[in-house]
Structures are given as C-alpha cells and as structure tokens.
C-alpha positions in Angstrom: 66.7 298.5 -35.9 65.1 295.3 -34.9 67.2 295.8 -31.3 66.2 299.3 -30.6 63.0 298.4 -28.5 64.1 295.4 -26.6 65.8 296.1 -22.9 67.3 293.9 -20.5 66.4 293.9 -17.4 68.7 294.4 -14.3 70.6 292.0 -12.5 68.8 292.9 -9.7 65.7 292.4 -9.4 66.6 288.6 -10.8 68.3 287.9 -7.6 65.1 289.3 -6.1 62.8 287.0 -7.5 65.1 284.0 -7.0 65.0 284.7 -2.9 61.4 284.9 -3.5 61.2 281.3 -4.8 63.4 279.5 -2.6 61.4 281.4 0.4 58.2 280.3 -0.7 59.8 276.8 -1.2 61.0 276.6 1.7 58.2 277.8 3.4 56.5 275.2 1.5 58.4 272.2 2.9 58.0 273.3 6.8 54.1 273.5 6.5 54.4 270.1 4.5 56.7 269.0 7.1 54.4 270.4 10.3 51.3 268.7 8.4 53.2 265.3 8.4 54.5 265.5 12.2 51.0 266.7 13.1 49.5 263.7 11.5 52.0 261.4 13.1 50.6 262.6 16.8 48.2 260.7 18.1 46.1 262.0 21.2 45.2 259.7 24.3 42.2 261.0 25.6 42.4 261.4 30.2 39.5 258.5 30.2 42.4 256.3 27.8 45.1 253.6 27.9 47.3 253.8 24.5 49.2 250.7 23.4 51.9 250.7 20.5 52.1 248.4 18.2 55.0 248.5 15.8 54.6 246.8 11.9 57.9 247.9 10.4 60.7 248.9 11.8 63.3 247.7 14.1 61.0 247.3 17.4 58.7 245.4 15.8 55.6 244.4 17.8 53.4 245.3 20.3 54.9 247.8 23.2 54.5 246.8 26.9 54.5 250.1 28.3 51.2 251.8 28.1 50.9 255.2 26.8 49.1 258.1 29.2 47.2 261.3 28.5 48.5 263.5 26.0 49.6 263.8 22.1 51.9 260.7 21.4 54.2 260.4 18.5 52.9 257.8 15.9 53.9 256.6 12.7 50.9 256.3 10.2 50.2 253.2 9.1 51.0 250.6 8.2 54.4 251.6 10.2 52.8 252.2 13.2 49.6 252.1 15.0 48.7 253.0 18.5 45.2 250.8 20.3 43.8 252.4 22.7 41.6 251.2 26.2 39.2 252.3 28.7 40.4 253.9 31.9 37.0 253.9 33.4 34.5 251.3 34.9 32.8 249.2 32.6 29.5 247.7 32.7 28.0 244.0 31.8 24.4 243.9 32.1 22.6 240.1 32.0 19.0 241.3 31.6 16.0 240.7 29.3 14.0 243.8 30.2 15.0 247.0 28.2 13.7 249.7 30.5 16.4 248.8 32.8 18.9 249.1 30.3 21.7 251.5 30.3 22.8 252.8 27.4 26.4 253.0 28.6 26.8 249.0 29.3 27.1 246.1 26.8 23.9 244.0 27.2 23.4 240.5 27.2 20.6 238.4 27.8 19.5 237.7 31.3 21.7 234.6 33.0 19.5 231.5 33.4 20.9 229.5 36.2 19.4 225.9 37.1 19.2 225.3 40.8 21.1 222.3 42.8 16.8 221.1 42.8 16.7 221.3 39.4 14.6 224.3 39.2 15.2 227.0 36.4 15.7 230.9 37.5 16.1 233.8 35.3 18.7 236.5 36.8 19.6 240.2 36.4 23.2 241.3 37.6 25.3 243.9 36.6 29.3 243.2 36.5 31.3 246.0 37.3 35.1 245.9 36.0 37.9 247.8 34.7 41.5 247.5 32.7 44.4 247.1 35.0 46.9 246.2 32.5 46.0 247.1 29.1 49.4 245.1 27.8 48.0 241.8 28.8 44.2 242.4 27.6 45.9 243.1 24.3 48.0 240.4 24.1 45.4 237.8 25.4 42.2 239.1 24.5 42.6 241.6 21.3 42.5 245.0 20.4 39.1 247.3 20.3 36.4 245.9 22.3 37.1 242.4 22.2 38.3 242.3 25.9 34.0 242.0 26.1 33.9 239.3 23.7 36.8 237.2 24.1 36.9 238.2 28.2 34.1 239.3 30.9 31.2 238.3 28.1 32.0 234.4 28.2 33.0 234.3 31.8 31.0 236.0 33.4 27.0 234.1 33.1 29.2 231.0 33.5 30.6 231.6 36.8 27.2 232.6 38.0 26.3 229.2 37.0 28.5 227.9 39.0 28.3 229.6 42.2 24.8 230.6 42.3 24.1 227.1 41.0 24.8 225.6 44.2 21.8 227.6 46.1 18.3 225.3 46.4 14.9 227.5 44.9 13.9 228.3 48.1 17.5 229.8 49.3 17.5 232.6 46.5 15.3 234.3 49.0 17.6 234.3 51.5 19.6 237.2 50.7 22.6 236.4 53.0 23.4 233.4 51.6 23.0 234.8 47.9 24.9 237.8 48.2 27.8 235.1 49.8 27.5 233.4 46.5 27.6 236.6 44.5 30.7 237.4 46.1 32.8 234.0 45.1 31.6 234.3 41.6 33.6 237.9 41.6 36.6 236.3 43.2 36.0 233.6 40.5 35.9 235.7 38.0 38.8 237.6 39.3 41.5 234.6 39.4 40.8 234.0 35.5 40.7 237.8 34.5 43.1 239.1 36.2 46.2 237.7 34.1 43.9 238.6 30.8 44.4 242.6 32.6 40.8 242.6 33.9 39.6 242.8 37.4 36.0 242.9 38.5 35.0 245.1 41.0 31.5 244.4 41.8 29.0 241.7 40.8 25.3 242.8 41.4 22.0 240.9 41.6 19.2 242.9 41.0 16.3 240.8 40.2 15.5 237.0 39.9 12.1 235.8 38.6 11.0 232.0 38.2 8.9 230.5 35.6 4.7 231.4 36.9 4.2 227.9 38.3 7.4 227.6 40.1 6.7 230.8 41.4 3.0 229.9 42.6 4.3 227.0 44.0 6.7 228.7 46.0 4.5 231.6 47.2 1.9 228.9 48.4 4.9 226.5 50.0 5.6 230.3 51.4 2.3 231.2 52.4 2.0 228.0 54.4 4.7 228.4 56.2 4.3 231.6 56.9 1.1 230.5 58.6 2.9 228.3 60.6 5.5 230.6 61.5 2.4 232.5 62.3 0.5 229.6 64.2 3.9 229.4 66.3 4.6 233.1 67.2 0.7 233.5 68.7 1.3 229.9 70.7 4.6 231.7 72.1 2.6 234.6 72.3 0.1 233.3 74.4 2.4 231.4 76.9 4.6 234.6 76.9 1.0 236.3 78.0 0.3 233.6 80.8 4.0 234.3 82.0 3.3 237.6 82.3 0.2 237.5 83.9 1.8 235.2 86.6 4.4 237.7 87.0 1.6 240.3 87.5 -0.2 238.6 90.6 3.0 237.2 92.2 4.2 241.2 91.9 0.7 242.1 93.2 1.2 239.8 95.8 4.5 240.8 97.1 3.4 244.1 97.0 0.6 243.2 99.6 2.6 241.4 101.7 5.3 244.0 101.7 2.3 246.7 102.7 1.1 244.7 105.2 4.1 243.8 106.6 5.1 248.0 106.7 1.3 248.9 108.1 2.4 246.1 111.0 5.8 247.5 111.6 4.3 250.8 111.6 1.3 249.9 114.2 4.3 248.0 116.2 6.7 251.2 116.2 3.8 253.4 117.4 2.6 251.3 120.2 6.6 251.2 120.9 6.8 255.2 120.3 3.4 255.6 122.6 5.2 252.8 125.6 8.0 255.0 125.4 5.6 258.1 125.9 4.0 257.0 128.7 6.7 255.9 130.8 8.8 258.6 130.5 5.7 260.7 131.4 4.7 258.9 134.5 8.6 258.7 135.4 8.4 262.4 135.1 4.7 263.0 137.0 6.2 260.5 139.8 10.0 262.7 139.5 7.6 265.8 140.4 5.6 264.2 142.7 8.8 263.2 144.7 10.5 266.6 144.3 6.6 268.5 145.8 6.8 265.9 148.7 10.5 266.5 149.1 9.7 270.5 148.7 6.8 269.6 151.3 8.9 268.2 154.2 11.7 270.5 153.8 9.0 273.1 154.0 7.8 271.5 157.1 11.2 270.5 158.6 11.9 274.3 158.2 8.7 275.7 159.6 9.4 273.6 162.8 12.7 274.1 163.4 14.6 277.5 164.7 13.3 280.5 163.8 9.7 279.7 162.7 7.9 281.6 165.2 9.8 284.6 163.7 8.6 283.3 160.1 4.9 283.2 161.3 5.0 286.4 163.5 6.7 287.9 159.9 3.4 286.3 158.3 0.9 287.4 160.8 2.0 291.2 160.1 1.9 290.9 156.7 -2.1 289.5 157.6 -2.7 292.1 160.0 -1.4 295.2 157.9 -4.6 296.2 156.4 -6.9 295.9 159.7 -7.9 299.2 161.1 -6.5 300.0 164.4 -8.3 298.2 166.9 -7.5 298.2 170.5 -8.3 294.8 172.1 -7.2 293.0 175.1 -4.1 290.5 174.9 -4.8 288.7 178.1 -7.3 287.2 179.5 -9.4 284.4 177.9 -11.0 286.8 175.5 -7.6 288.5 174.3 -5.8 289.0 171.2 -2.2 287.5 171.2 -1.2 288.4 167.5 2.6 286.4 168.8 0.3 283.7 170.7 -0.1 281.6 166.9 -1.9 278.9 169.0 -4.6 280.9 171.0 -5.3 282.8 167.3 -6.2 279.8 165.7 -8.5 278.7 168.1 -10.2 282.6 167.9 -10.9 281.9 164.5 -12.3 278.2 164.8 -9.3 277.0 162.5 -8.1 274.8 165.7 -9.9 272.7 168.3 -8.9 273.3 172.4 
C-alpha cells in the first residue's frame, strides 16, 4: 500500500537534464575563459608606445621591442605588465606667468640665467621634444612620466645656463646672436638625451625681462645711444644732402653747356645750310644767265646767217596780215618795200639814215 503512489520517473528525461548541466557548464567555462583572455589584452592607444615588462616567467624583464597600436596580449599582474609612452610632441614650459600657460605642457618656473657681466635675466622658452626610443627612456629614465623628472626637466634650464650664459646684458637684444645660442643649447641637449630615447626638436625663447633697475639702466644706455645713432645718421644725412646738391648744379651745369653747345651747332649748321643755299642758287641764276646769253647769240648767229631775210619777210606778213588793203608806192623815196626790212625801219623812225 505504502508503494502504490510513488512513480519513477523515466530514464529519459534524466539524460536530458544531465546534457543540460554539462551545457550550461560548459557554457560557463568559455565566458569565464573569454572574461580572462579579455582581461589579459591590453590596448595601445595610436598616440602610444607600449613596453613589456615580464615579472615571472621565463623572459623575465623588460622587452626591447616596443609594442604599436592595437589590443596586445598581457598577463595581469604581477606576471606581467605592459608601460606605456607618448607618441606625440611634448612640451616644457620655463615660465612664471600663468596666462601664458598651456595646460597641455609640464611647467616649471621661468630659467634665471646670469649673464657673462654678471647681470641676472629672467627667461621664457618652451622645449619641444618627443620619444624616439621608448626602450632606452625606460631603462634609463623610468616608467610613467619620469622621463620629465629624471630627463628634459633637469637638463633642460641647465643648458640654457650654459649657452645663453655666454651672451653680455646688452646682446640679449640682439636676436641673431640669441637665437644662435638657442640653437646649441638644443644640440646640447640633444647629445645627452638622445641615448636616454629623447630628442628635442625645438627650443623657444619667448620673453626675457630684467630686474626694473637693470632694465632702466639699459633703456637709458639705449636711449643714448640711440641718440647718437641718431646724431650720426642726420650728420651723414646732411653731407649726403650737400652731395646731392653738388650733383644738382654740376648736372644743371652740363645741361647748359650741352644746350649751348647744341643752340651753336645749330646756328653753325644753318649758316652752313643757308651758304649752301645761296651758292647753289647763284650757280643756278649765273647757269641761266649763261644758257639766255648762249640762247641770245645763237638767236643772233641764226638771224644773220642764210635764210634770215626769209625769217623776217615770214615775220613782216604775219605783221601786215591785219592792215586793210592799201595801195602804196614801193619805189621812190616815199615807197613801201614790205621785203626792203632796212628802208621800213627807217619809215617808222625805229632806225636812223
């Protein structure tokens, strides 16, 4: 009686609920073993170096090659660990004035430099470097930021110690010669950095101020000599201006001479031109002259040769040919002869007996 309500169940659905488990277990161990990869990966950012440093295991210590952009494999600690560097440009700022500041740059205070005349000068720069070789800033300067510290921080006012220490008060101002300067404290800095894995790129001066009575005096030493300078420029001014007058007259001058000189050869051509007129005019009046007086005695050498009786007895008619007709006597001493030139002229009084 006591077995009557009790059944068993089938064999079944126990191997069903057995699969379930060992799915759900295994299940189970893949997300526990994804969860522990994914912690193990460690991302390098595109801005980052990554540097490996191995506690325990059998490549123990730190790895030279650096690791790139992307998700790297890394044993948590204290197996493994992985340090990682700026790519990019950093910035050291030696100032004392906040507004200037970026907020991007470790500051320091502004570099106070003593000058080779014992003067004191506050400066402003900006040193501008980067990692090269994040194995060596590791290995010589330490992990995190210490390659600031232990690296570009300590060196970096010194040099500018040195280099711009050399310059006299009044040569800051001269901006060739400081900028020369500026440039051997980065190629300073450069020899002792570069084997720590730094290299500077640029060092820049931006402002340099003097204590207020070092200043004054300087403005005033300044102010004099720009006087001076001043004094100098209007004396070479002046004799520059007397020069120039000079030049003025003596090109004045010329230029008279050369016009009077042209008005003279022009005066002397025309006279020459008007010589040269005249004679070949009266060569020409005397060449017509000739050739009427030639025309003249050919004219007479032909009117008393052969045939000039016929000539004037051919002129007489043409004189006669409008007279009415008139009858007259040719003889006698009272007669016409219109052939008879002789007794004609002497009937009209143009010819003496």
């Amino acid at each position: 009686m006591t077995g009557i309500g009790k059944t068993k169940p089938p064999a079944s659905q126990g191997g069903s609920s057995g699969f379930h488990i060992k799915l759900i277990v295994l299940g189970a161990v893949i997300l526990v073993g994804l969860a522990a990869y994914g912690s193990c990966l460690t991302y390098v950012g595109p801005d980052e170096f990554g540097i490996k440093q191995v506690m325990i295991g059998l490549q123990r210590g730190i790895q030279k090659k650096p690791y790139q952009t992307g998700y790297r494999f890394v044993l948590p600690e204290p197996f493994e660990k992985l340090h990682k560097f700026p790519k990019s440009i950093q910035v050291l700022e030696l100032s004392n004035n906040p507004i200037t500041r970026s907020q991007f740059a470790r500051h320091e205070r502004a570099a106070y430099i003593q000058t080779s005349d014992g003067f004191f000068v506050e400066v402003d720069a900006s040193v501008l470097y980067r990692i090269v070789d994040p194995y060596q800033v590791f290995v010589t300067l330490g992990p995190g930021r210490l390659f600031e510290d232990n690296g570009i921080v300590p060196r970096a006012e010194a040099i500018l110690k040195q280099t711009l220490g050399e310059l006299t008060t009044e040569q800051f101002y001269n901006s060739p010669l400081r900028v020369e300067k500026v440039h051997q404290a980065r190629e300073i800095m450069n020899q002792e950095l570069r084997p720590k894995g730094l290299e500077v790129e640029h060092v820049l001066v931006r402002y340099f101020q003097y204590s207020e009575e070092i200043q004054k005096n300087i403005e005033e030493k300044k102010l004099k000599d720009q006087l001076v300078f001043k004094n100098q420029a209007e004396a070479r001014a002046s004799a520059e201006m007397a020069k120039l007058k000079k030049t003025v007259e003596e090109g004045r001058a010329a230029v008279g001479v050369k016009l009077q000189e042209g008005q003279a050869y022009a005066v002397r051509r025309k006279a020459e031109a008007d010589l040269y007129s005249r004679a070949r005019k009266a060569e020409g009046d005397l060449l017509v002259r000739l050739a009427e007086a030639e025309r003249t005695a050919l004219k007479n050498q032909a009117l008393g040769g052969a045939g000039a009786d016929v000539l004037v007895g051919l002129q007489m008619a043409e004189v006669y040919r409008g007279l009415q007709l008139l009858i007259l006597p040719s003889d006698g001493q009272g007669g016409l002869n219109p052939l008879n030139l002789e007794q004609t002229l002497r009937n009209f009084e143009l010819r003496r007996p």
